[in-house]
PAKE-393656 format. One line per field, with one value per residue (C-alpha): x, y negated, z negated; residue in one letter. Coordinates in nm, 4 decimals. Layout:
residues N
x	[X,...]
y	[Y,...]
z	[Z,...]
r	[A,...]
***
This chain:
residues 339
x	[6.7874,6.7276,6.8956,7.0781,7.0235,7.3070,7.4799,7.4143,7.7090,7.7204,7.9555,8.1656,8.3832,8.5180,8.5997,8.3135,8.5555,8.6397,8.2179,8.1700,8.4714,8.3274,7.9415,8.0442,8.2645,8.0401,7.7105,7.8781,8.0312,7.6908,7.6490,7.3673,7.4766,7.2380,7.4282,7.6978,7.7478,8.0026,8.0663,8.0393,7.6977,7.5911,7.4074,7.3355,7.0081,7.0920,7.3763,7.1177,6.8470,7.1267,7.0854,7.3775,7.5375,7.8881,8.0091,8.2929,8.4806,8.7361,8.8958,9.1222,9.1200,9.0934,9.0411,8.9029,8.5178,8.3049,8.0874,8.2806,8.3728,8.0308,8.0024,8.2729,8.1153,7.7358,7.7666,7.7397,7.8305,8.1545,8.3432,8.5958,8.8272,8.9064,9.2048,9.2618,9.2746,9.1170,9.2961,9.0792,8.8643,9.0283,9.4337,9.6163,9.6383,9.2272,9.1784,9.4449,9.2947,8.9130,9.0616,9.2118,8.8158,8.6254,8.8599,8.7845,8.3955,8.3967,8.5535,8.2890,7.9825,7.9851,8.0395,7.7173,7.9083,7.7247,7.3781,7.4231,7.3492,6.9406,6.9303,7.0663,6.7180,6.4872,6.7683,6.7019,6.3309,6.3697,6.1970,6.2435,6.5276,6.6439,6.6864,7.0631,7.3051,7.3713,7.7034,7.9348,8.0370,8.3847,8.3721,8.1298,8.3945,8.6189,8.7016,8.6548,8.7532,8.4579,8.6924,9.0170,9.2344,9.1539,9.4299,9.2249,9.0417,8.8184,8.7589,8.3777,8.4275,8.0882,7.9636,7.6098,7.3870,7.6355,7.4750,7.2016,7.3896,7.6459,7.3164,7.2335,7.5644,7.6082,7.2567,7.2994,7.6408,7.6491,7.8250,8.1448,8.3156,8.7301,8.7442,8.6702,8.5824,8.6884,8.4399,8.4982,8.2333,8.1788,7.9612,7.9379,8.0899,7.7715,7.6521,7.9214,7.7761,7.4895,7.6335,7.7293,7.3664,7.2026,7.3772,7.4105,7.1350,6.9741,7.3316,7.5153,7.7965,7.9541,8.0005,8.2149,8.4439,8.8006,8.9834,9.3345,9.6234,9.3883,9.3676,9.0915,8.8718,8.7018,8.3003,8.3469,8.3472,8.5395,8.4043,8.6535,8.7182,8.5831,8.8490,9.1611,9.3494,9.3592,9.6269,9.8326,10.1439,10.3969,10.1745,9.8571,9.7099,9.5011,9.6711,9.4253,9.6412,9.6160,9.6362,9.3461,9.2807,9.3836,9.1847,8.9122,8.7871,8.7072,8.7919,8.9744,8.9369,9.2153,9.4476,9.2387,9.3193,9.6593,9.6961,9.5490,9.7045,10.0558,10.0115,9.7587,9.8781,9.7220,9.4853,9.2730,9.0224,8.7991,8.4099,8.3160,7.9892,7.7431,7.9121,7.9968,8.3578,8.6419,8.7453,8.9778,9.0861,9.4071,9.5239,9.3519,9.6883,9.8283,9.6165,9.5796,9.9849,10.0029,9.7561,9.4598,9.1114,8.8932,8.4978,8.2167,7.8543,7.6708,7.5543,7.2218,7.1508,7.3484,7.2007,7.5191,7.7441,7.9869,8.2716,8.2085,8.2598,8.5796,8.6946,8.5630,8.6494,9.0285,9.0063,9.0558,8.7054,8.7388,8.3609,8.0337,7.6987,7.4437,7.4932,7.3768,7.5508,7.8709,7.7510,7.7609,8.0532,8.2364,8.1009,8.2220,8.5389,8.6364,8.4694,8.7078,9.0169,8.9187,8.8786]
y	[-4.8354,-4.4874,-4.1877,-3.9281,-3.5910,-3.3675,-3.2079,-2.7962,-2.5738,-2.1912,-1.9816,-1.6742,-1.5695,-1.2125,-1.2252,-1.2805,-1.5286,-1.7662,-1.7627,-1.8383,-2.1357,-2.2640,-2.2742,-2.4387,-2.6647,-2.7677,-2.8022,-3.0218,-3.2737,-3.3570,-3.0138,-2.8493,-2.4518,-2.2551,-1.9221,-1.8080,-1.4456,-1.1776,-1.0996,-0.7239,-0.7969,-1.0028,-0.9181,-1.0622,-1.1865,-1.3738,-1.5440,-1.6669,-1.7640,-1.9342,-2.3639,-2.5394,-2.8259,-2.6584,-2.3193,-2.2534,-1.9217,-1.8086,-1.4847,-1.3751,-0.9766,-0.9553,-1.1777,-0.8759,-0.9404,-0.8898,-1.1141,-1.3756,-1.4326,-1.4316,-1.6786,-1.8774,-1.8163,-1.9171,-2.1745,-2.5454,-2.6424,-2.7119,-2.3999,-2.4856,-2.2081,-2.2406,-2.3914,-2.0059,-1.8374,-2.1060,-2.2002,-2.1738,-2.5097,-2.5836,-2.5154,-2.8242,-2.7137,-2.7479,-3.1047,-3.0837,-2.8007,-2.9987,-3.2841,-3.1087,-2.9357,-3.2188,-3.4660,-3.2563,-3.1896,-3.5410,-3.5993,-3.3353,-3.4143,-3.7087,-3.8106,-3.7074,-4.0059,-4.2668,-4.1329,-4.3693,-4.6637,-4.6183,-4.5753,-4.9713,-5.0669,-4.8984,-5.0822,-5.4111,-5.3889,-5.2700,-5.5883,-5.3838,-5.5880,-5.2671,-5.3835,-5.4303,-5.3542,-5.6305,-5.7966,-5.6286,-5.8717,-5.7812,-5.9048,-6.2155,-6.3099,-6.2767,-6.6542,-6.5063,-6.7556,-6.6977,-6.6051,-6.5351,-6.2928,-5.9460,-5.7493,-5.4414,-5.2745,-5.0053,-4.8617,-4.7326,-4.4544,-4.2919,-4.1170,-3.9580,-4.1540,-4.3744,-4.7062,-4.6186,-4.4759,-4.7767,-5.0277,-4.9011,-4.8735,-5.2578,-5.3465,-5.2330,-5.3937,-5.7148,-6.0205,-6.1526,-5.8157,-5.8016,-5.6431,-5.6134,-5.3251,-5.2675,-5.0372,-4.7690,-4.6247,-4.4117,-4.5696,-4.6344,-4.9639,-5.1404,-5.1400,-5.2986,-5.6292,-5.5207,-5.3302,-5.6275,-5.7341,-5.4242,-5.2924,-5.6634,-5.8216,-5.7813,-5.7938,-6.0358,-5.9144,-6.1151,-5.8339,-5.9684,-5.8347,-5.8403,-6.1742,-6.1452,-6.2844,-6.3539,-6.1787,-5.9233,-6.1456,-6.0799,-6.0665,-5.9857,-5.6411,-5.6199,-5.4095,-5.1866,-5.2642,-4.9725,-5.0333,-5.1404,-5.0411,-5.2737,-5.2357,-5.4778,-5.6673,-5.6849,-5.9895,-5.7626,-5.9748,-5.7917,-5.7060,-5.5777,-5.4002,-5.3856,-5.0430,-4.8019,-4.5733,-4.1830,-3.9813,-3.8119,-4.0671,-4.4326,-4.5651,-4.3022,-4.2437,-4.0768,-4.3652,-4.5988,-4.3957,-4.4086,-4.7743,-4.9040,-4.6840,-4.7421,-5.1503,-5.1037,-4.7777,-4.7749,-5.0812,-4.8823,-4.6080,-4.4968,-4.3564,-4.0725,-4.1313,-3.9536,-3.8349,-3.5413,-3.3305,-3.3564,-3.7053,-3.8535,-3.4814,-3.5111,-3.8739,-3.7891,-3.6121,-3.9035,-4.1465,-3.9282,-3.9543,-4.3205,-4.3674,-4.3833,-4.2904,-4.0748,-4.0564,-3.9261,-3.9075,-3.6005,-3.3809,-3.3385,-3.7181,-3.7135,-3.6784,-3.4929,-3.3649,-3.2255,-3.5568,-3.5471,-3.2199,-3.1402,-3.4184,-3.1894,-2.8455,-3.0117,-3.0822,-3.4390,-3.5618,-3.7143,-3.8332,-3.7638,-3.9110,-4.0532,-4.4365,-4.6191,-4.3742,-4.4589,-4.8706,-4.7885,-4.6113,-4.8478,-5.1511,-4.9647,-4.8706,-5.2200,-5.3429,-5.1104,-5.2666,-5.6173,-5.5315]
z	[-4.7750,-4.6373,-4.8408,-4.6770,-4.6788,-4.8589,-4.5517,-4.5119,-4.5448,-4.4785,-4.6750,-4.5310,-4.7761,-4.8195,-5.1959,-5.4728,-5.7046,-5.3870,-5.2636,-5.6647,-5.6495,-5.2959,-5.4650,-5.7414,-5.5212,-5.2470,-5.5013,-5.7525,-5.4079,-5.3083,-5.0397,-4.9691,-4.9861,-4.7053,-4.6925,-4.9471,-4.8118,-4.8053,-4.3724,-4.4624,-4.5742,-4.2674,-3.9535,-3.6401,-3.7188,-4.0310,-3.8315,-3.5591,-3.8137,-3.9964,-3.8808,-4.1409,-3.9853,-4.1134,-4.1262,-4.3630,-4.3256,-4.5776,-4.5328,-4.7843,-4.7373,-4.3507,-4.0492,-3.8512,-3.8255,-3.5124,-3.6397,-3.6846,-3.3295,-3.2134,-3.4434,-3.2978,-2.9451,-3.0230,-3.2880,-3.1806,-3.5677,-3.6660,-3.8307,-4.0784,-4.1513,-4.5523,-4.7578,-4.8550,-5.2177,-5.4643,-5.7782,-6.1702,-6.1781,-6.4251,-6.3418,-6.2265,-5.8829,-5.8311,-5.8171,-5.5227,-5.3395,-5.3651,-5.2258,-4.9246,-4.8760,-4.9197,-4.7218,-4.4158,-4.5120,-4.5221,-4.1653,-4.0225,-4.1401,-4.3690,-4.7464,-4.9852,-5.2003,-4.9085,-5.0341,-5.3824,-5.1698,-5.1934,-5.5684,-5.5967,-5.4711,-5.7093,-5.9568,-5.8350,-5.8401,-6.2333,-6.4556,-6.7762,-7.0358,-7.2869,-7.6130,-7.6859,-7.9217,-8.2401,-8.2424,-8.5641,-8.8101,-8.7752,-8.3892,-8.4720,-8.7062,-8.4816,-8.2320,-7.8882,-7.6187,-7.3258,-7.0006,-7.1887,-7.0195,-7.1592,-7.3391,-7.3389,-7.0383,-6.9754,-6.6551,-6.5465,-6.3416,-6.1476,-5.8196,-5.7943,-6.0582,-6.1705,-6.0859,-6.3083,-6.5712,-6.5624,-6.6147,-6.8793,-7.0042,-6.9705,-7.0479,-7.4311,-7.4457,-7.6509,-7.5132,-7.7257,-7.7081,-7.6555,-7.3323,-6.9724,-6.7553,-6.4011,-6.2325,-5.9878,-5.7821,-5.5208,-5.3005,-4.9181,-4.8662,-4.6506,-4.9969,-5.2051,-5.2027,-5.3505,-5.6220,-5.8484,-5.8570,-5.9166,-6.2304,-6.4092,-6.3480,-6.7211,-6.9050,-7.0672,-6.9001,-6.5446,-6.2570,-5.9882,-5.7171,-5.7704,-5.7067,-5.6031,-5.8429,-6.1201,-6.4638,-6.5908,-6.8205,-7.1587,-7.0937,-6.7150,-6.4951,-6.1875,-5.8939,-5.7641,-5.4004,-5.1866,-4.8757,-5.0389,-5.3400,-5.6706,-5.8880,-6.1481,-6.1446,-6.4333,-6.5673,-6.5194,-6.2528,-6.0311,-5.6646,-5.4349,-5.1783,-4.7562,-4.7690,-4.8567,-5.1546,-5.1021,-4.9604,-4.9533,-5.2285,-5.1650,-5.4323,-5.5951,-5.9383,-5.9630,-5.8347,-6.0704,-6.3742,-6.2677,-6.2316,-6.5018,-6.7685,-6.5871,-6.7051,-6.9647,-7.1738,-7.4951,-7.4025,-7.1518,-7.1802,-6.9289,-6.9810,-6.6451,-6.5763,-6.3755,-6.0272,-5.8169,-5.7768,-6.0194,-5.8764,-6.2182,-6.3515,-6.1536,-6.3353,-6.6708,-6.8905,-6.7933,-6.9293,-7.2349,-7.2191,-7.1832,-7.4767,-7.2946,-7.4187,-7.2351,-7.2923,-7.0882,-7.0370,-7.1807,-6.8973,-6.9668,-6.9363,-6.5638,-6.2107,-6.1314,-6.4275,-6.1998,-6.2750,-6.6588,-6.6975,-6.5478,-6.7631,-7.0177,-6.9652,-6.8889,-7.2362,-7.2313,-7.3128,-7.6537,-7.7066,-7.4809,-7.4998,-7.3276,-7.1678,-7.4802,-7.7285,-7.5068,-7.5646,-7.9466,-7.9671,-7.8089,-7.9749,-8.3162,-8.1479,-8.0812,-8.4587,-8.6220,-8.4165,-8.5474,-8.9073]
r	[X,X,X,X,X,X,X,X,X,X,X,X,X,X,X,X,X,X,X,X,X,X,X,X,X,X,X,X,X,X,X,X,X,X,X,X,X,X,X,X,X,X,X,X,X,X,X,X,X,X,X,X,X,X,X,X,X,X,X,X,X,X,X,X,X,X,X,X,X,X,X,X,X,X,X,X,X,X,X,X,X,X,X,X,X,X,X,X,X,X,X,X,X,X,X,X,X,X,X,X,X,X,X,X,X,X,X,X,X,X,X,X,X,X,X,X,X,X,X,X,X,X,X,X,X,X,X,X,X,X,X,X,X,X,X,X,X,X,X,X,X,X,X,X,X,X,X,X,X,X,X,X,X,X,X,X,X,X,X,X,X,X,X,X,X,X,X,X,X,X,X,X,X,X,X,X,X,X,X,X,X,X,X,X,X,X,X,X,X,X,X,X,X,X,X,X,X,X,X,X,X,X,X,X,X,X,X,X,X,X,X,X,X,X,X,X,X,X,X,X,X,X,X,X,X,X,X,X,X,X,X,X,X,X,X,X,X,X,X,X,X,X,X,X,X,X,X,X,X,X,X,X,X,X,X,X,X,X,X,X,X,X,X,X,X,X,X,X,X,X,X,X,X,X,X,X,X,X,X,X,X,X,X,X,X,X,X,X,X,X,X,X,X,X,X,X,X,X,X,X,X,X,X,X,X,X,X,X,X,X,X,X,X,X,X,X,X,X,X,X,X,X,X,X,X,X,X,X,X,X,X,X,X,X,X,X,X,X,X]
***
Protein backbone atom coordinates (compact mmCIF):
# COMPACT_ATOMS: atom_id res chain seq x y z
CA UNK A 1 0.00 0.00 0.00
CA UNK A 2 1.94 2.92 -1.43
CA UNK A 3 0.77 6.55 -0.24
CA UNK A 4 0.29 9.23 -2.55
CA UNK A 5 1.79 12.29 -2.65
CA UNK A 6 -0.61 15.46 -1.96
CA UNK A 7 -0.94 16.92 -5.53
CA UNK A 8 1.00 20.60 -6.06
CA UNK A 9 -1.13 23.54 -6.80
CA UNK A 10 0.08 27.10 -7.79
CA UNK A 11 -1.97 30.03 -6.78
CA UNK A 12 -2.61 33.27 -9.03
CA UNK A 13 -4.93 35.24 -7.42
CA UNK A 14 -5.21 39.06 -7.71
CA UNK A 15 -6.97 39.77 -4.35
CA UNK A 16 -5.22 38.95 -0.83
CA UNK A 17 -8.78 37.61 0.88
CA UNK A 18 -9.45 35.05 -2.20
CA UNK A 19 -5.24 33.77 -2.13
CA UNK A 20 -6.06 33.59 1.89
CA UNK A 21 -9.68 31.53 1.11
CA UNK A 22 -7.83 29.35 -1.73
CA UNK A 23 -4.74 28.52 1.03
CA UNK A 24 -6.89 27.68 3.49
CA UNK A 25 -9.02 25.74 0.94
CA UNK A 26 -6.56 23.72 -0.93
CA UNK A 27 -4.29 22.95 2.49
CA UNK A 28 -7.13 21.72 4.58
CA UNK A 29 -8.40 19.15 1.06
CA UNK A 30 -5.27 17.31 1.18
CA UNK A 31 -3.17 20.02 -1.54
CA UNK A 32 0.09 20.73 -1.52
CA UNK A 33 0.23 24.82 -2.02
CA UNK A 34 3.73 25.60 -4.15
CA UNK A 35 3.01 29.24 -5.12
CA UNK A 36 0.22 31.46 -3.58
CA UNK A 37 1.19 34.81 -5.32
CA UNK A 38 -0.34 38.02 -6.36
CA UNK A 39 0.42 38.21 -10.73
CA UNK A 40 1.56 41.86 -10.11
CA UNK A 41 4.20 40.45 -7.98
CA UNK A 42 5.35 37.71 -10.41
CA UNK A 43 8.10 37.52 -12.93
CA UNK A 44 9.14 35.44 -15.58
CA UNK A 45 11.57 33.53 -13.77
CA UNK A 46 9.44 32.48 -10.89
CA UNK A 47 6.83 31.28 -13.48
CA UNK A 48 9.55 28.99 -15.21
CA UNK A 49 11.09 27.77 -11.91
CA UNK A 50 7.54 27.19 -10.85
CA UNK A 51 6.94 22.81 -11.46
CA UNK A 52 3.06 22.33 -9.70
CA UNK A 53 1.13 19.77 -11.41
CA UNK A 54 -1.92 22.50 -11.36
CA UNK A 55 -2.05 26.06 -11.88
CA UNK A 56 -5.07 27.82 -10.52
CA UNK A 57 -5.71 31.40 -11.70
CA UNK A 58 -8.37 33.57 -10.15
CA UNK A 59 -8.76 36.99 -11.32
CA UNK A 60 -11.16 39.04 -9.68
CA UNK A 61 -9.83 42.75 -10.46
CA UNK A 62 -8.53 42.24 -14.08
CA UNK A 63 -7.94 39.49 -16.61
CA UNK A 64 -5.25 41.67 -18.34
CA UNK A 65 -1.84 40.01 -17.40
CA UNK A 66 1.07 39.41 -19.80
CA UNK A 67 2.07 36.92 -17.76
CA UNK A 68 -0.60 35.02 -17.68
CA UNK A 69 -0.70 34.13 -21.28
CA UNK A 70 2.75 33.05 -21.38
CA UNK A 71 1.68 31.01 -18.90
CA UNK A 72 -1.03 29.59 -20.92
CA UNK A 73 1.51 29.17 -23.86
CA UNK A 74 4.50 27.35 -21.92
CA UNK A 75 2.77 25.42 -19.27
CA UNK A 76 2.18 21.64 -19.90
CA UNK A 77 0.06 21.60 -16.40
CA UNK A 78 -3.38 21.95 -16.36
CA UNK A 79 -4.60 25.68 -15.61
CA UNK A 80 -7.82 25.94 -13.92
CA UNK A 81 -9.31 29.30 -14.14
CA UNK A 82 -11.16 29.86 -10.53
CA UNK A 83 -14.88 29.55 -9.32
CA UNK A 84 -14.51 33.53 -8.89
CA UNK A 85 -15.06 35.76 -5.61
CA UNK A 86 -15.05 33.20 -2.58
CA UNK A 87 -17.78 33.29 -0.04
CA UNK A 88 -16.72 33.62 4.31
CA UNK A 89 -15.76 29.87 5.30
CA UNK A 90 -18.13 30.01 7.23
CA UNK A 91 -21.44 31.58 5.19
CA UNK A 92 -23.74 28.94 3.81
CA UNK A 93 -22.73 29.48 0.39
CA UNK A 94 -18.92 27.99 1.13
CA UNK A 95 -19.50 24.45 1.44
CA UNK A 96 -21.13 24.86 -2.16
CA UNK A 97 -18.43 26.85 -3.71
CA UNK A 98 -15.58 24.01 -2.17
CA UNK A 99 -17.44 21.46 -3.70
CA UNK A 100 -17.52 23.02 -7.15
CA UNK A 101 -13.24 23.55 -6.60
CA UNK A 102 -12.44 20.43 -5.38
CA UNK A 103 -14.83 18.37 -7.75
CA UNK A 104 -12.72 19.66 -10.62
CA UNK A 105 -9.19 19.43 -8.61
CA UNK A 106 -10.28 16.11 -8.23
CA UNK A 107 -10.98 15.38 -12.04
CA UNK A 108 -7.39 16.96 -12.84
CA UNK A 109 -5.11 15.60 -10.75
CA UNK A 110 -6.60 13.19 -8.33
CA UNK A 111 -8.38 12.98 -4.81
CA UNK A 112 -5.72 13.51 -1.68
CA UNK A 113 -8.92 11.53 0.06
CA UNK A 114 -7.26 8.09 -1.96
CA UNK A 115 -4.00 8.66 0.14
CA UNK A 116 -6.02 7.10 3.52
CA UNK A 117 -5.67 3.76 1.96
CA UNK A 118 -1.84 3.16 3.35
CA UNK A 119 -2.58 4.16 6.92
CA UNK A 120 -5.08 0.79 7.12
CA UNK A 121 -1.85 -1.24 7.03
CA UNK A 122 0.17 0.15 9.83
CA UNK A 123 -3.60 -0.45 11.52
CA UNK A 124 -3.66 -3.95 10.83
CA UNK A 125 -0.20 -4.70 11.95
CA UNK A 126 -1.21 -2.82 15.48
CA UNK A 127 -1.15 -5.94 18.37
CA UNK A 128 -1.79 -3.34 21.11
CA UNK A 129 -5.68 -4.11 22.92
CA UNK A 130 -6.44 -0.34 24.70
CA UNK A 131 -8.01 -0.80 27.78
CA UNK A 132 -11.80 -0.13 27.40
CA UNK A 133 -14.41 1.61 28.87
CA UNK A 134 -16.66 -0.32 31.94
CA UNK A 135 -20.21 -1.02 31.13
CA UNK A 136 -22.67 1.72 33.37
CA UNK A 137 -24.97 0.08 35.61
CA UNK A 138 -27.80 1.79 34.18
CA UNK A 139 -27.06 -0.05 30.65
CA UNK A 140 -25.97 -3.51 32.41
CA UNK A 141 -29.29 -3.32 33.94
CA UNK A 142 -30.68 -2.79 31.12
CA UNK A 143 -31.92 -6.57 28.81
CA UNK A 144 -30.16 -5.86 25.55
CA UNK A 145 -31.12 -8.41 22.91
CA UNK A 146 -27.48 -9.12 20.94
CA UNK A 147 -28.52 -8.16 17.08
CA UNK A 148 -31.78 -6.33 17.85
CA UNK A 149 -32.62 -3.74 15.40
CA UNK A 150 -31.20 -0.42 16.68
CA UNK A 151 -33.62 2.47 17.41
CA UNK A 152 -30.81 4.86 17.75
CA UNK A 153 -27.86 5.47 15.29
CA UNK A 154 -24.84 7.34 15.12
CA UNK A 155 -23.04 8.02 12.13
CA UNK A 156 -18.87 8.07 12.10
CA UNK A 157 -17.97 10.51 9.77
CA UNK A 158 -13.87 10.84 8.79
CA UNK A 159 -11.36 11.64 5.88
CA UNK A 160 -7.57 12.18 6.55
CA UNK A 161 -6.78 10.17 9.88
CA UNK A 162 -10.01 8.91 10.41
CA UNK A 163 -9.31 5.19 10.35
CA UNK A 164 -7.11 5.68 13.20
CA UNK A 165 -9.09 7.96 15.03
CA UNK A 166 -12.32 5.76 14.45
CA UNK A 167 -10.17 2.59 16.12
CA UNK A 168 -9.71 4.01 18.78
CA UNK A 169 -12.99 5.35 18.97
CA UNK A 170 -14.46 1.76 18.85
CA UNK A 171 -11.69 0.12 20.69
CA UNK A 172 -12.73 1.94 24.12
CA UNK A 173 -16.39 1.33 23.39
CA UNK A 174 -17.95 -1.36 25.59
CA UNK A 175 -20.12 -4.03 24.02
CA UNK A 176 -24.00 -4.10 25.21
CA UNK A 177 -24.52 -0.48 24.26
CA UNK A 178 -28.15 0.66 22.53
CA UNK A 179 -26.98 1.67 19.27
CA UNK A 180 -25.28 1.16 16.04
CA UNK A 181 -23.06 3.32 13.99
CA UNK A 182 -22.95 3.56 10.26
CA UNK A 183 -19.54 4.82 9.19
CA UNK A 184 -18.65 7.12 6.46
CA UNK A 185 -15.25 7.46 5.16
CA UNK A 186 -13.44 8.91 2.65
CA UNK A 187 -11.35 6.47 1.33
CA UNK A 188 -10.34 5.17 -2.19
CA UNK A 189 -12.59 2.35 -2.85
CA UNK A 190 -9.63 -0.52 -3.82
CA UNK A 191 -9.43 -0.26 -0.17
CA UNK A 192 -12.91 -0.72 1.15
CA UNK A 193 -12.56 -4.25 1.83
CA UNK A 194 -9.98 -3.72 3.99
CA UNK A 195 -11.43 -1.09 5.99
CA UNK A 196 -13.78 -3.29 8.12
CA UNK A 197 -10.79 -5.24 9.35
CA UNK A 198 -8.51 -2.63 10.14
CA UNK A 199 -10.53 -0.40 12.51
CA UNK A 200 -12.40 -3.54 14.42
CA UNK A 201 -10.19 -5.87 14.78
CA UNK A 202 -9.55 -5.30 18.77
CA UNK A 203 -13.35 -4.17 19.48
CA UNK A 204 -16.17 -5.72 20.69
CA UNK A 205 -17.97 -4.11 18.17
CA UNK A 206 -19.10 -6.19 14.49
CA UNK A 207 -17.94 -3.87 11.38
CA UNK A 208 -19.62 -5.03 8.31
CA UNK A 209 -20.63 -3.60 4.94
CA UNK A 210 -24.06 -2.63 4.40
CA UNK A 211 -26.57 -5.43 3.54
CA UNK A 212 -29.45 -4.41 1.50
CA UNK A 213 -33.14 -4.58 3.05
CA UNK A 214 -31.90 -5.40 6.43
CA UNK A 215 -32.07 -3.22 9.62
CA UNK A 216 -29.10 -1.31 11.43
CA UNK A 217 -28.33 -3.62 14.45
CA UNK A 218 -27.44 -2.88 18.11
CA UNK A 219 -23.55 -3.91 18.66
CA UNK A 220 -22.76 -3.65 14.85
CA UNK A 221 -21.17 -0.73 12.47
CA UNK A 222 -22.08 -0.53 8.96
CA UNK A 223 -19.45 0.63 6.38
CA UNK A 224 -20.75 3.19 4.23
CA UNK A 225 -20.63 2.02 0.64
CA UNK A 226 -17.97 4.09 -1.25
CA UNK A 227 -19.80 3.69 -4.94
CA UNK A 228 -23.41 3.76 -4.21
CA UNK A 229 -25.61 5.70 -1.98
CA UNK A 230 -27.25 4.06 1.33
CA UNK A 231 -30.16 5.48 2.58
CA UNK A 232 -33.44 4.15 4.66
CA UNK A 233 -36.86 3.15 3.87
CA UNK A 234 -39.98 4.13 5.89
CA UNK A 235 -39.19 0.87 8.08
CA UNK A 236 -35.47 2.11 8.36
CA UNK A 237 -34.06 -0.73 6.43
CA UNK A 238 -31.03 0.10 4.78
CA UNK A 239 -31.39 0.75 0.72
CA UNK A 240 -28.16 0.95 -0.85
CA UNK A 241 -28.95 2.78 -4.08
CA UNK A 242 -27.59 2.16 -8.03
CA UNK A 243 -26.79 5.49 -8.26
CA UNK A 244 -23.63 7.17 -6.77
CA UNK A 245 -23.11 9.66 -3.94
CA UNK A 246 -22.76 13.55 -5.07
CA UNK A 247 -19.96 14.72 -6.00
CA UNK A 248 -16.94 15.60 -5.41
CA UNK A 249 -17.26 13.30 -2.21
CA UNK A 250 -17.45 9.51 -2.27
CA UNK A 251 -19.31 8.91 0.14
CA UNK A 252 -20.62 12.16 0.93
CA UNK A 253 -20.99 13.18 4.26
CA UNK A 254 -23.11 15.54 3.54
CA UNK A 255 -25.78 13.20 1.87
CA UNK A 256 -25.16 10.82 4.93
CA UNK A 257 -26.08 13.46 7.41
CA UNK A 258 -28.97 14.05 5.41
CA UNK A 259 -30.30 10.61 5.27
CA UNK A 260 -30.03 9.44 8.38
CA UNK A 261 -31.49 12.38 10.28
CA UNK A 262 -34.43 12.45 7.57
CA UNK A 263 -35.54 8.65 9.16
CA UNK A 264 -33.75 8.85 12.34
CA UNK A 265 -34.41 12.61 13.70
CA UNK A 266 -33.80 12.76 17.22
CA UNK A 267 -32.29 9.07 17.29
CA UNK A 268 -29.11 9.99 15.36
CA UNK A 269 -26.06 11.99 16.14
CA UNK A 270 -23.03 12.05 14.31
CA UNK A 271 -19.16 12.45 15.83
CA UNK A 272 -16.59 14.35 12.67
CA UNK A 273 -13.58 12.82 13.03
CA UNK A 274 -10.27 13.53 11.69
CA UNK A 275 -10.58 14.53 7.78
CA UNK A 276 -9.94 17.19 5.28
CA UNK A 277 -12.52 20.08 3.66
CA UNK A 278 -15.84 20.98 5.15
CA UNK A 279 -17.46 17.70 3.78
CA UNK A 280 -20.92 17.46 6.48
CA UNK A 281 -21.15 21.50 7.12
CA UNK A 282 -23.68 21.74 4.31
CA UNK A 283 -26.30 18.89 6.00
CA UNK A 284 -25.33 19.80 9.63
CA UNK A 285 -28.46 22.73 10.59
CA UNK A 286 -30.37 20.17 9.49
CA UNK A 287 -29.49 17.52 11.61
CA UNK A 288 -29.29 20.01 14.45
CA UNK A 289 -33.05 20.80 13.13
CA UNK A 290 -34.22 17.30 13.04
CA UNK A 291 -32.85 16.69 16.60
CA UNK A 292 -29.70 15.46 15.75
CA UNK A 293 -26.54 15.64 17.88
CA UNK A 294 -23.42 16.81 16.59
CA UNK A 295 -19.88 16.04 18.28
CA UNK A 296 -16.38 16.21 17.06
CA UNK A 297 -12.86 15.35 17.62
CA UNK A 298 -10.63 18.02 19.27
CA UNK A 299 -8.18 19.34 16.73
CA UNK A 300 -5.17 18.99 18.33
CA UNK A 301 -5.57 15.14 18.57
CA UNK A 302 -6.42 15.09 14.44
CA UNK A 303 -4.04 14.45 11.48
CA UNK A 304 -6.21 16.92 9.64
CA UNK A 305 -8.66 19.22 11.69
CA UNK A 306 -9.89 20.80 8.69
CA UNK A 307 -13.69 18.52 8.84
CA UNK A 308 -14.07 19.08 12.68
CA UNK A 309 -13.66 22.39 12.62
CA UNK A 310 -15.98 23.74 10.19
CA UNK A 311 -18.42 21.75 12.13
CA UNK A 312 -17.18 24.01 14.75
CA UNK A 313 -16.82 27.42 13.71
CA UNK A 314 -20.60 26.70 12.01
CA UNK A 315 -21.50 26.55 15.44
CA UNK A 316 -23.01 23.28 15.54
CA UNK A 317 -20.36 21.32 17.45
CA UNK A 318 -22.00 20.52 20.73
CA UNK A 319 -19.02 18.49 22.44
CA UNK A 320 -15.23 17.92 21.20
CA UNK A 321 -12.64 15.67 22.49
CA UNK A 322 -10.27 13.37 21.72
CA UNK A 323 -11.46 9.59 20.37
CA UNK A 324 -11.74 8.06 23.84
CA UNK A 325 -13.25 11.26 25.49
CA UNK A 326 -15.87 10.93 22.51
CA UNK A 327 -16.14 6.79 23.76
CA UNK A 328 -16.97 8.23 27.30
CA UNK A 329 -19.19 10.71 26.48
CA UNK A 330 -21.17 8.69 24.64
CA UNK A 331 -21.25 5.72 26.87
CA UNK A 332 -22.69 8.37 29.61
CA UNK A 333 -24.89 9.82 26.99
CA UNK A 334 -26.65 6.65 26.37
CA UNK A 335 -26.46 5.66 30.55
CA UNK A 336 -28.38 8.77 31.21
CA UNK A 337 -31.15 7.75 28.48
CA UNK A 338 -31.63 4.38 30.31
CA UNK A 339 -31.94 5.68 33.78
Amino acid sequence: MTEKTAARIAVIADTSLQRHVLQQALTGSGYQVVLNSDPARLDQETLSACEPDLWLVDLAQSEDFPLIDSLMESTSAPVLFGEGHAPERHSENYPRWERRLFGKLKKLVGDPSQAVGASLEALLAEAQRPSRLDLPAALADTPLEAGAPARQVWLLAASLGGPAAVKTFLDALPGGLPVAFVYAQHIDASFESALPQAVGRHSQWHVNPARHGDALRCGEVIVVPINHELGFSDDGLMQIAERGWPEPYSPSIDQMMLNLAQHFGALSGVIAFSGMGSDGSAAAAYVRRQGGLIWTQRADSCACPSMPDSLREGGYSSFSGDPRELAEALVNHLAEQCS
